[in-house]
C-alpha positions as CSV (number, residue, x, y, z in Angstrom):
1,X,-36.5,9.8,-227.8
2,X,-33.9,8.7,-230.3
3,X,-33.0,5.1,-230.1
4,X,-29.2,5.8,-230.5
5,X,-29.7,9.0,-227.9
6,X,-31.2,6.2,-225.5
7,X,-28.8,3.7,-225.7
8,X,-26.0,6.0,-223.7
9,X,-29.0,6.4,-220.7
10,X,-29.5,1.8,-220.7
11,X,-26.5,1.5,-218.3
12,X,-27.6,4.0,-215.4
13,X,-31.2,3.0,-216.0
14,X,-30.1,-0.7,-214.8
15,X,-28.1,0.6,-212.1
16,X,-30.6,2.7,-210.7
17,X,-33.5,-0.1,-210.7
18,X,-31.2,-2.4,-209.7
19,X,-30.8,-0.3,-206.7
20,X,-34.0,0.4,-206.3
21,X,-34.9,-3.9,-206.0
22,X,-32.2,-4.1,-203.7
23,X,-33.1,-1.0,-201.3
24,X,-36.5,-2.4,-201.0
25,X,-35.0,-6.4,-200.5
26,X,-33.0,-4.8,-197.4
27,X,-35.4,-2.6,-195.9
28,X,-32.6,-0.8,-194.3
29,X,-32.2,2.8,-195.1
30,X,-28.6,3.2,-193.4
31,X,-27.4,0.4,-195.9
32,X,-26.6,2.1,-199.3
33,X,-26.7,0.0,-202.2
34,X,-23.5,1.0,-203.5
35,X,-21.6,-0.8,-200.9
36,X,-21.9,-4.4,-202.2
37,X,-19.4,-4.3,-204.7
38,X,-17.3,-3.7,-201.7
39,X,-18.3,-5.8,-199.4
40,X,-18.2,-8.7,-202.1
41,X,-14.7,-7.7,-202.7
42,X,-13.5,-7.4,-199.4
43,X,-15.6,-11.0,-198.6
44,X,-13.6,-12.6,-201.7
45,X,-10.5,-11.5,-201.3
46,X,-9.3,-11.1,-197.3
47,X,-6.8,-8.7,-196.4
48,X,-6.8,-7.0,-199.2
49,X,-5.5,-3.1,-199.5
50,X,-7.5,-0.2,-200.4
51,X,-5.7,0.1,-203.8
52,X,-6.3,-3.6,-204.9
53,X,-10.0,-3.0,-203.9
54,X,-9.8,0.1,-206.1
55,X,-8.3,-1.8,-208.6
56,X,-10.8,-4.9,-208.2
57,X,-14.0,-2.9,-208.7
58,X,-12.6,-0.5,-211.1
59,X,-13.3,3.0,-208.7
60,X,-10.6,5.2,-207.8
61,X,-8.9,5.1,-204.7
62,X,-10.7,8.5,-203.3
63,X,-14.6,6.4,-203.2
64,X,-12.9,3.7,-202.0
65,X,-11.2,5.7,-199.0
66,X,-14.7,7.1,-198.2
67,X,-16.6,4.4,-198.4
68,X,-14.5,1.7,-196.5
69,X,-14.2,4.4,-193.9
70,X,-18.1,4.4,-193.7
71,X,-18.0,0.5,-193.7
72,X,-15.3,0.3,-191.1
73,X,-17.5,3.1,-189.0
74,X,-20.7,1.4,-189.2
75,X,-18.9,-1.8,-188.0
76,X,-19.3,-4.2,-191.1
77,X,-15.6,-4.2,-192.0
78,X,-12.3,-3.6,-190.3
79,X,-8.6,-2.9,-190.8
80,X,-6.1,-5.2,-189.2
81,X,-3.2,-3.1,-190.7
82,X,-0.4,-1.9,-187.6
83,X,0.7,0.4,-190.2
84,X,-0.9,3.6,-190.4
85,X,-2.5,4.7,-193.2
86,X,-2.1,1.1,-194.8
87,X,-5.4,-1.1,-195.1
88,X,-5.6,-5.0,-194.4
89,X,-9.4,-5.3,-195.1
90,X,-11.7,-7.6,-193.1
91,X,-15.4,-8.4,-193.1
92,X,-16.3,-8.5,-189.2
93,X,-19.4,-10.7,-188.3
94,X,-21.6,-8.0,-189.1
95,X,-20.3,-7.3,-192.2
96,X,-20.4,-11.1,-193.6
97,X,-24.4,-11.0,-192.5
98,X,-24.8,-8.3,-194.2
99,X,-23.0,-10.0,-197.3
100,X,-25.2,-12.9,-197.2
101,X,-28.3,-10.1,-197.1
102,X,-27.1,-8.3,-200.0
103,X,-26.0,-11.3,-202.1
104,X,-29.4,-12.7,-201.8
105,X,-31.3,-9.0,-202.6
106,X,-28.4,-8.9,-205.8
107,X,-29.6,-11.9,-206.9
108,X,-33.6,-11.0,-206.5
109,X,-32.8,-7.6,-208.3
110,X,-30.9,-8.8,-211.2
111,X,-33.3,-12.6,-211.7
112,X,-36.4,-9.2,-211.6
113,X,-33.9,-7.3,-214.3
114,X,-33.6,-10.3,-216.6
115,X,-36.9,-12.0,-216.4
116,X,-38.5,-10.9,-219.8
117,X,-35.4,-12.7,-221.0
118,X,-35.0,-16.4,-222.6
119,X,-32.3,-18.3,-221.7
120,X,-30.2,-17.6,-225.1
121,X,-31.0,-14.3,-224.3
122,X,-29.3,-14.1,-221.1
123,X,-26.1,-16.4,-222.5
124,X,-25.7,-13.6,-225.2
125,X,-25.9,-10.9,-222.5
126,X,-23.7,-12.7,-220.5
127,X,-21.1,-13.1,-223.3
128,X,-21.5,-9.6,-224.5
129,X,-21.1,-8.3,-220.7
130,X,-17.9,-10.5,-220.4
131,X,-16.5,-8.6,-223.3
132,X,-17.3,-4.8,-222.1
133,X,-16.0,-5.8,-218.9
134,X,-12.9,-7.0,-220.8
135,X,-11.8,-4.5,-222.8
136,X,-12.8,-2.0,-219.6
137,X,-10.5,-4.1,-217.4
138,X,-7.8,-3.9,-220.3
139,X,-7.6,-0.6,-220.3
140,X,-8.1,0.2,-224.0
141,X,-10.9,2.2,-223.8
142,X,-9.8,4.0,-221.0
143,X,-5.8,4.9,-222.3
144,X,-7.4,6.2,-225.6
């Protein structure tokens, strides 16, 4: 296949081994992948509403709803909002185990990901990463 035609696939090629590593690391098929961003989020940052989650790992508000509602269901997170309809987000015991699981199967997945890479290779990754995410996070690319 044409290297510039497989450059656009790189991205959800990561994402989907990186999934992979961390679905076998949890051996725990009611615990999708996808929720670590969240949980991470919700871990760092207490109390936080659904939009500033939204807003914190850059997904719209509607995945957000969905999933948080799963999290909240499956009793790893919950809302201490009186307000309906408003969220002040919480990881409950369960949920901060389950952080400490899926930090550790992150880091197994992504140390896997990277290990035919030198150390100068990983600080130019990690300085090219820094400035995708950046000009992501700006908006730029996104407004144009």
């Amino acid at each position: 296949m044409d290297e510039d035609i497989c450059g656009h696939y790189y991205p959800r090629a990561m994402i989907e081994y990186l999934n992979r590593i961390i679905d076998q690391e949890l051996n725990d098929k009611s615990i999708q992948p996808s929720w670590g961003p969240f949980i991470k989020a919700i871990k760092a940052h207490e109390g936080l509403s659904l939009k500033d989650l939204s807003s914190i790992i850059m997904v719209d508000k509607s995945l957000s709803t969905r999933t948080v509602r799963t999290l909240i269901e499956n009793g790893y997170v919950e809302n201490r909002s009186e307000v309906d309809r408003k969220y002040n987000l919480y990881l409950t015991e369960k949920g901060k185990d389950l952080s400490i699981r899926m930090e550790s199967a992150f880091n197994k997945a992504w140390a896997e990901l990277f290990s035919d890479l030198n150390d100068d290779e990983k600080t130019v990754l990690r300085i090219i990463s820094k400035k995708i995410y950046n000009r992501i996070k700006g908006g730029d690319v996104l407004s144009s």
